[in-house]
N, C-alpha and C positions, 0 to 999 in steps of 0.2 A: 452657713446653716447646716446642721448635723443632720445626717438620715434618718437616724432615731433618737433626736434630741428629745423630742416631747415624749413625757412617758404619762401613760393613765394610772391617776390613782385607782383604786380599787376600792370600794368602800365598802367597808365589814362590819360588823358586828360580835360585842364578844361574845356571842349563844352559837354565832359560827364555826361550825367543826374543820381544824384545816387537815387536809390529808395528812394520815400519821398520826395525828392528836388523838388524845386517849378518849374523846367522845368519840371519833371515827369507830376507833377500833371496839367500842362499846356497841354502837349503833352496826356494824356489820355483825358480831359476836351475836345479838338480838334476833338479826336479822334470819341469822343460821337456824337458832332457835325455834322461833317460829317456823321456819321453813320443816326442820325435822318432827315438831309434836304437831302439826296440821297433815302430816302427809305419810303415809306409809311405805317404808323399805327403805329409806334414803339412803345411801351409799355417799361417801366423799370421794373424787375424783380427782387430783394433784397434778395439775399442769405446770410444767417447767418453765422459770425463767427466759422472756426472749427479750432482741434488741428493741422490742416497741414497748412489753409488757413487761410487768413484776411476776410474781410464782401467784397464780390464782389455785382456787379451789372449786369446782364443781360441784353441789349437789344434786343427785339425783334419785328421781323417784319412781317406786316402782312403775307407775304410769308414765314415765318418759319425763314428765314437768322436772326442769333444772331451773339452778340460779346459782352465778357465779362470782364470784366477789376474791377480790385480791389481799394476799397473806405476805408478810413480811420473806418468810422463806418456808421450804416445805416441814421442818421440822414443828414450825408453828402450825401448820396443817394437818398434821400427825396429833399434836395435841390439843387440838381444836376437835378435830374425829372421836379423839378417846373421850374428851368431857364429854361430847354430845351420845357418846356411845352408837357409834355407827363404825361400819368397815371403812376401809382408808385403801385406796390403788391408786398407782401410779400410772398415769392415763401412755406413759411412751412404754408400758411396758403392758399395758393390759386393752388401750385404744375404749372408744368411748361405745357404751353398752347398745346394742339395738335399738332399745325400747329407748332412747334418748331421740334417735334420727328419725326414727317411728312418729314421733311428736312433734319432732321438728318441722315433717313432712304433714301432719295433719291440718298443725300451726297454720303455714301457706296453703295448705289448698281451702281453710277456713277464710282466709283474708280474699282469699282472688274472688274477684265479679264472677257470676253467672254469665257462663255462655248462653245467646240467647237459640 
């Protein structure tokens, strides 16, 4: 008897977007979109390649409010920034803006219980 003899199917649908697939990359593309015409100042933020992760992209907004979503490489990132027409920094060379941690921080102290 094999250890990983049995494998699970997986059952899909063809409306199913598979990472990579040109609906994914549609659907995040979208996603940018609205994220920059809903919210003012957004900046794009370019995080490098690591052993766990792909090259993501961070947006951020004046208010702190981000959302990050993964890019093929940073060049795609670069022109992804210039369609949406926002600035574009390299987060190992510039690190991530105050007014992001600011939010991050308000984020949890929103979520924690009342001390009584």
């Amino acid at each position: 008897m094999a250890l990983f003899g049995r494998r699970r199917r997986r059952s899909s649908t063809a409306d199913e977007p598979r990472p990579g697939s040109r609906q994914a990359q549609e659907a995040t593309l979208e996603h940018m979109r609205e994220f920059v015409s809903t919210r003012v100042g957004v900046e794009a933020y370019i995080e490098p390649v690591t052993n766990v992760t792909q090259t993501t992209v961070v947006l951020i907004a004046t208010t702190g409010e981000w959302t990050r979503r993964r890019v093929p490489d940073s060049e795609t990132a670069r022109s992804v920034a210039r369609e949406l027409s926002i600035p574009v920094y390299d987060v190992q060379l510039t690190g991530y803006p105050q007014r992001m941690r600011d939010w991050n921080a308000r984020q949890r102290a929103a979520r924690r219980p009342a001390r009584p």
